[in-house]
C-alpha positions in Angstrom: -17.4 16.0 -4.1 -15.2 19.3 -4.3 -13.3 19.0 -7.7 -9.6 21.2 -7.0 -8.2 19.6 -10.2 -8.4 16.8 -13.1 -6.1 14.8 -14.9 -7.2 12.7 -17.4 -6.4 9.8 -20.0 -3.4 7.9 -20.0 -0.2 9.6 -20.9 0.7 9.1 -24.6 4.2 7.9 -23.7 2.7 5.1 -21.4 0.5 3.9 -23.8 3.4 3.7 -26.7 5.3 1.4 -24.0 5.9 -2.1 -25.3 5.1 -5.5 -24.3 5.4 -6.9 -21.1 7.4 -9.7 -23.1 9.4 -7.1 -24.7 10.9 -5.4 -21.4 14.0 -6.0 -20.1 14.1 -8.7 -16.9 13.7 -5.8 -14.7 10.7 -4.0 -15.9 9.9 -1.0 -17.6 11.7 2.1 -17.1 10.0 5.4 -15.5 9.6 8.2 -17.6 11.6 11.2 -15.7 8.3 13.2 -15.8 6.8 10.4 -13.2 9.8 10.7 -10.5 11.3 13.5 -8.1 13.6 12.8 -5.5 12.7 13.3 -1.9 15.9 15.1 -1.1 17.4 17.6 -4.0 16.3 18.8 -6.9 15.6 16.5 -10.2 14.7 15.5 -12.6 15.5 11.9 -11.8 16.7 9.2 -14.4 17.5 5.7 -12.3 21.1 4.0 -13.0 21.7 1.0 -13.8 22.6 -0.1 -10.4 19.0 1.3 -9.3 18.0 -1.1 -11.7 19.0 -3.7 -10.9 17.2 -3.9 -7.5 14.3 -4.9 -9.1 13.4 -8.4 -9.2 10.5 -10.0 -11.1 10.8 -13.6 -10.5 8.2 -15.8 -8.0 9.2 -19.4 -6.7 5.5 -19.7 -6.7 3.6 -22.3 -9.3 2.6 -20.4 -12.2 -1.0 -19.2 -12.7 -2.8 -17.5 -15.7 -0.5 -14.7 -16.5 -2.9 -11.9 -17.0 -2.1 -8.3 -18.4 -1.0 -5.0 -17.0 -1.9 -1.6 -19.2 -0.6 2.3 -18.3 -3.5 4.1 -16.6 -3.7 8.2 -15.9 -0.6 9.0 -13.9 -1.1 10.2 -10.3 -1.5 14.0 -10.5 2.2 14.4 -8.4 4.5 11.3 -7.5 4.2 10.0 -4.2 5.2 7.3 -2.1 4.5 5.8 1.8 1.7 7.1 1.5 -1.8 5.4 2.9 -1.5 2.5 0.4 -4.9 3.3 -0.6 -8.6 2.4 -0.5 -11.7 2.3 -2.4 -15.5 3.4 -2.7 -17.8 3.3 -5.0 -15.4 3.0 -8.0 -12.9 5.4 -7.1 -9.7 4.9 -5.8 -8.5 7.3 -2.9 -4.6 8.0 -2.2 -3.4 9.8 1.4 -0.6 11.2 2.6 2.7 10.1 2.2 6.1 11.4 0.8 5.8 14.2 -1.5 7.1 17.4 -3.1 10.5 16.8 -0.6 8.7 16.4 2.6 7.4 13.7 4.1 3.6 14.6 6.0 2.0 15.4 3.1 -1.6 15.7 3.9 -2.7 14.9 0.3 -6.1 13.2 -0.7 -6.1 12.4 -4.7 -9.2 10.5 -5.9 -9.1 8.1 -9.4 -12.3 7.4 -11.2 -11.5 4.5 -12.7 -14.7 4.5 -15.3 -13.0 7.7 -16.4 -9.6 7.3 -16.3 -9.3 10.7 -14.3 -7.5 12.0 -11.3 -9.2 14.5 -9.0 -8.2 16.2 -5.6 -10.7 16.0 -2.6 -10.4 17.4 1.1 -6.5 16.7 2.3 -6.1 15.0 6.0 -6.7 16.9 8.8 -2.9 16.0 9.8 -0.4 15.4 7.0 1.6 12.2 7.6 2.7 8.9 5.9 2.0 5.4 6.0 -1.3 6.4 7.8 -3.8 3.3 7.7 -7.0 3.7 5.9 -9.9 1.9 4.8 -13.3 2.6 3.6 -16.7 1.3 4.4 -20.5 2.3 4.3 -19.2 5.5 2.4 -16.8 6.6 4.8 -12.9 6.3 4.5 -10.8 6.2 8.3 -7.7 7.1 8.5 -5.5 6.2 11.8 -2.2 7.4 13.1 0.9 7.3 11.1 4.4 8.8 11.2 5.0 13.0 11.2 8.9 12.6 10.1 10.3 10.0 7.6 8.9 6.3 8.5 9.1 7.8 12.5 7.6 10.0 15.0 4.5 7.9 15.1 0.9 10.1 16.2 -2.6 8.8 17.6 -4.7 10.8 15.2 -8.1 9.4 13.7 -10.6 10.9 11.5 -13.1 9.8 9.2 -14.3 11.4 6.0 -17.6 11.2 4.1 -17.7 10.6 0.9 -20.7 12.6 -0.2 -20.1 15.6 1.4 -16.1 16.0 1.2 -15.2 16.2 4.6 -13.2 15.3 7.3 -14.3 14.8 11.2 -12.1 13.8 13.6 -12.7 10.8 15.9 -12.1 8.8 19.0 -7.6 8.8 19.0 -5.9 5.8 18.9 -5.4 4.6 22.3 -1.5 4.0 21.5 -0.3 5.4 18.8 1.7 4.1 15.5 2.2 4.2 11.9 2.2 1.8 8.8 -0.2 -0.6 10.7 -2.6 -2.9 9.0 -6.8 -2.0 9.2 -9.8 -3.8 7.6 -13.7 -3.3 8.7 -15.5 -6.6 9.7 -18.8 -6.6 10.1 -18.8 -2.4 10.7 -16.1 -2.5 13.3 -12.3 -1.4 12.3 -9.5 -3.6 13.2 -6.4 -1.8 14.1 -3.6 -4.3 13.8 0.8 -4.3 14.3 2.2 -1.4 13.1 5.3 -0.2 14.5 6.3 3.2 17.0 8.4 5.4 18.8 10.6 6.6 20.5 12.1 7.7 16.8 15.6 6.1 17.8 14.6 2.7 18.5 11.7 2.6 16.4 10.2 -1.1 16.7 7.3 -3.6 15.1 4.2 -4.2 17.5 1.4 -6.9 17.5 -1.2 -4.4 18.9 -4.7 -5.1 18.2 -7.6 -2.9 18.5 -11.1 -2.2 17.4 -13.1 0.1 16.9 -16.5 0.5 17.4 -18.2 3.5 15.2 -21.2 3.5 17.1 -19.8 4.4 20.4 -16.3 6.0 19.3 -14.7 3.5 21.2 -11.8 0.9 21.3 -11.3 -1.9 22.8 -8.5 -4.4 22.6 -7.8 -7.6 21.3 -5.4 -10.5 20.8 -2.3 -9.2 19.3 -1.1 -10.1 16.2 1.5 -12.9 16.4 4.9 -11.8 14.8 4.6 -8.4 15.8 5.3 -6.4 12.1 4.3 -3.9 10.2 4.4 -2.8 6.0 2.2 -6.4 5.9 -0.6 -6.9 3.8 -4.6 -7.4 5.2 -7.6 -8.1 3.8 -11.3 -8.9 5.3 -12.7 -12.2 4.4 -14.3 -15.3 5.1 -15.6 -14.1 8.3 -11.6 -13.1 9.9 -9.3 -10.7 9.0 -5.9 -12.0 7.1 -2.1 -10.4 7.4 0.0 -10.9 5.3 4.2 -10.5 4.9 5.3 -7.4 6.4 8.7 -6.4 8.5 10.0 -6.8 11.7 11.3 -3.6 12.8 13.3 -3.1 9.2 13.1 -3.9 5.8 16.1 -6.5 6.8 13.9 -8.5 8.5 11.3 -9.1 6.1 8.6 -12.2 6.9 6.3 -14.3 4.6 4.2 -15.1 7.8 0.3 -15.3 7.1 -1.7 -15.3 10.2 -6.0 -15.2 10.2 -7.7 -14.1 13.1 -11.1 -15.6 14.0 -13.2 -12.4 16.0 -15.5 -14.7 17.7 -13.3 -17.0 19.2 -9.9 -14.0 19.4 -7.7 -16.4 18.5 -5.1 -16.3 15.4 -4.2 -19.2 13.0 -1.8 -19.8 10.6 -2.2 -20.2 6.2 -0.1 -20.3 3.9 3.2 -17.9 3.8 3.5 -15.5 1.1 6.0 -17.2 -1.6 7.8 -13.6 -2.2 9.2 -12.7 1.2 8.5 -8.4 1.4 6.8 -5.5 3.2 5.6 -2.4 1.5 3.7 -4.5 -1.0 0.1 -4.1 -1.9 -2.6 -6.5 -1.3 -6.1 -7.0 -2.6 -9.1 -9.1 -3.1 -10.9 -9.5 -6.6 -12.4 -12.9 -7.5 -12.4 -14.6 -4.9 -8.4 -14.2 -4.4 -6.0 -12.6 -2.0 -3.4 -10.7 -4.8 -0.1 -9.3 -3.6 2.4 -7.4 -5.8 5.4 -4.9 -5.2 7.5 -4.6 -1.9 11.4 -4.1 -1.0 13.9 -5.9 1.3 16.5 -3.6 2.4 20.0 -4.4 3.0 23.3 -2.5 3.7 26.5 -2.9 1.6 29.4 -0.7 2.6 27.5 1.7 4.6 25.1 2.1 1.2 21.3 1.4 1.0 20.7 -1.6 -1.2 18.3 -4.3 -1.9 15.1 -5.9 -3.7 12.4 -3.9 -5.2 9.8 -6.5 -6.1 7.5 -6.3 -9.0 6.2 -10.1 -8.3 2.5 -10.5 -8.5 1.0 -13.2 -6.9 -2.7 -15.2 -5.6 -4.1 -16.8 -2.7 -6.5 -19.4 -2.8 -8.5 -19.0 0.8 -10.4 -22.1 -0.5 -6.9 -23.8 -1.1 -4.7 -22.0 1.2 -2.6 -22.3 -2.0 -0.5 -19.9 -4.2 0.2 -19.0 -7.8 2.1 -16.2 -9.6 1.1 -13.9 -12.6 2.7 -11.6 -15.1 5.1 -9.2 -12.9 4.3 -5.4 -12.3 5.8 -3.6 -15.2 7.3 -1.2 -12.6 8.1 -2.5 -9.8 7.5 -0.7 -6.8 6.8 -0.4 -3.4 4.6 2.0 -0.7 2.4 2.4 -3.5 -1.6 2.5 -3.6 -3.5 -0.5 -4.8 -7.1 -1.2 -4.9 -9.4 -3.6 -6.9 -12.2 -1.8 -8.5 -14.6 -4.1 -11.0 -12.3 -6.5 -12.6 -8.9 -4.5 -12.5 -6.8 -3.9 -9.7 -5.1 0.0 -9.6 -1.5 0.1 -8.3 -0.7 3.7 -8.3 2.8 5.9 -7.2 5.1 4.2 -4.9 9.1 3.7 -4.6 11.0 3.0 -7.8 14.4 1.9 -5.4 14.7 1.0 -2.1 13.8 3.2 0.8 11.8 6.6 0.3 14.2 8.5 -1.9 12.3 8.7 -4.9 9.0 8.8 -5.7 6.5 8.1 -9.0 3.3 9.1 -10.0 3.3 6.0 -12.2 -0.6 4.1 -12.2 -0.9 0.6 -14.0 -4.1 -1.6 -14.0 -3.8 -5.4 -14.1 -6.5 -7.5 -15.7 -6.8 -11.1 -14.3 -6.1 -13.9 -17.3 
């Protein structure tokens, strides 16, 4: 793979930070090096009432707490970005909110044995909260939004790993941003989401596949609870969403629905204890985890709310829940991915909404 850049080893001020059990309910604070503002210049220092949106605190039964520890930053902070993927050990980051613009086509890789930041071929078409996901050495990335959480497009492309490049594919038959994709059994499953027009923007249920072979889609049942920001994961032979928003961050949902391909049908598990959307999800040991989010709300005419640093695991065996030791920094659009026994949550939104963004990267190790 093209190397543009590196970045390596964990900042020296992140690794002097102290104890989980030392920090202040609300989490750590960011170091002003790991935030800009997406409108104005900075640097940026939160306030108290900033804060105090964070919330730590799961009504979920208490599971083996775990550790979190500071990982090499994310070469530039970012937010809304692709969530983020994995391949072969490395973590790769996609467009999103950055440098004071919002279709940033950016494509930053982590190698996690190396605790080093690189920069690989951007997107073909700079946007955020595009959905990605990798398999067989290939990553997809489908449609997303061209202006800030709006102005959805019906781009696809796929990139391959090993050569560092980028080919575009069959478009979306309808297009959307911030939806929820997983591969199942080599086909790609396209599901909610939300669209235009910009003014009215709304939550679908769409559900579509496609089919790599032919370059096709097709459609299927949609997704019950039309949302999008939710969670998903492959496994067990479905495909799982979890959480998410209807329409706005005011109308967050816990809903957890499975869909069964062979039989197109969608059943409900277990809701989410934390109620959010914009919140990473990821599967390592057997175990659906979740952690970050926000729930918006208006005061006065001012942006408000919940950013949520609470971690927590499914139990598909159970169709249970537990919670474990809170994100340092809570955040939310950020990039997670489990690679060997850590899950990587990298960048995201240190308040509500997309205003500011970090570069900070933590790594959680299951207790």
């Amino acid at each position: 793979m093209r190397r543009r850049s590196v970045l390596s080893g964990s900042a020296a001020a992140l690794l002097a930070a102290p104890a989980l059990a030392q920090m202040p309910h609300h989490g750590m604070p960011v170091p002003s090096e790991q935030m800009s503002p997406l409108r104005g210049a900075g640097p940026v220092t939160l306030t108290p009432e900033q804060l105090a949106q964070r919330s730590v605190d799961s009504p979920a039964p208490a599971g083996a707490p775990g550790r979190w520890e500071p990982r090499a930053p994310l070469p530039l902070p970012r937010s809304e970005m692709a969530w983020a993927t994995a391949w072969n050990g490395k973590m790769h980051v996609l467009g999103g909110y950055a440098e004071q613009r919002v279709d940033r086509p950016y494509h930053h890789v982590y190698d996690a044995a190396a605790d080093r930041w690189s920069t690989a071929a951007p997107l073909p078409r700079g946007a955020n909260h595009v959905a990605v996901v990798a398999d067989a050495g290939r990553i997809y990335a489908l449609g997303g939004f061209t202006e800030q959480n709006r102005a959805a497009h019906d781009g696809a492309y796929v990139y391959d790993v090993a050569t560092d490049r980028w080919q575009e594919i069959a478009p979306l038959p309808r297009a959307r941003g911030a939806a929820a994709v997983a591969v199942l059994d080599g086909l790609v499953y396209l599901i909610g989401g939300a669209t235009d027009p910009s003014g009215e923007r709304a939550s679908v249920g769409w559900h579509e596949v496609y089919d790599p072979r032919t370059d096709r889609w097709e459609r299927r049942k949609p997704l019950p609870g039309a949302r999008d920001h939710a969670g998903v994961l492959a496994y067990g032979g479905g495909i799982h969403i979890v959480g998410g928003r209807f329409n706005t961050f005011e109308y967050n949902t816990p809903l957890h629905h499975f869909y069964v391909p062979g039989r197109d049908i969608w059943l409900e598990r277990a809701p989410m204890p934390t109620t959010r959307s914009g919140h990473g999800m990821v599967l390592l040991a057997g175990r659906f985890w979740a952690m970050g989010g926000e729930t918006g709300r208006f005061e006065n005419n001012t942006l408000t709310g919940t950013v949520h640093g609470q971690l927590e695991s499914y139990d598909p065996a159970t169709d249970r829940w537990q919670s474990h030791a809170p994100m340092p920094t809570p955040r939310h659009g950020l990039g997670a991915v489990a690679i060997g026994e850590r899950i990587y949550v990298a960048g995201g939104g240190p308040v509500v909404g997309g205003g500011i963004q970090t570069s900070t990267h933590e790594a959680f190790i299951p207790g």
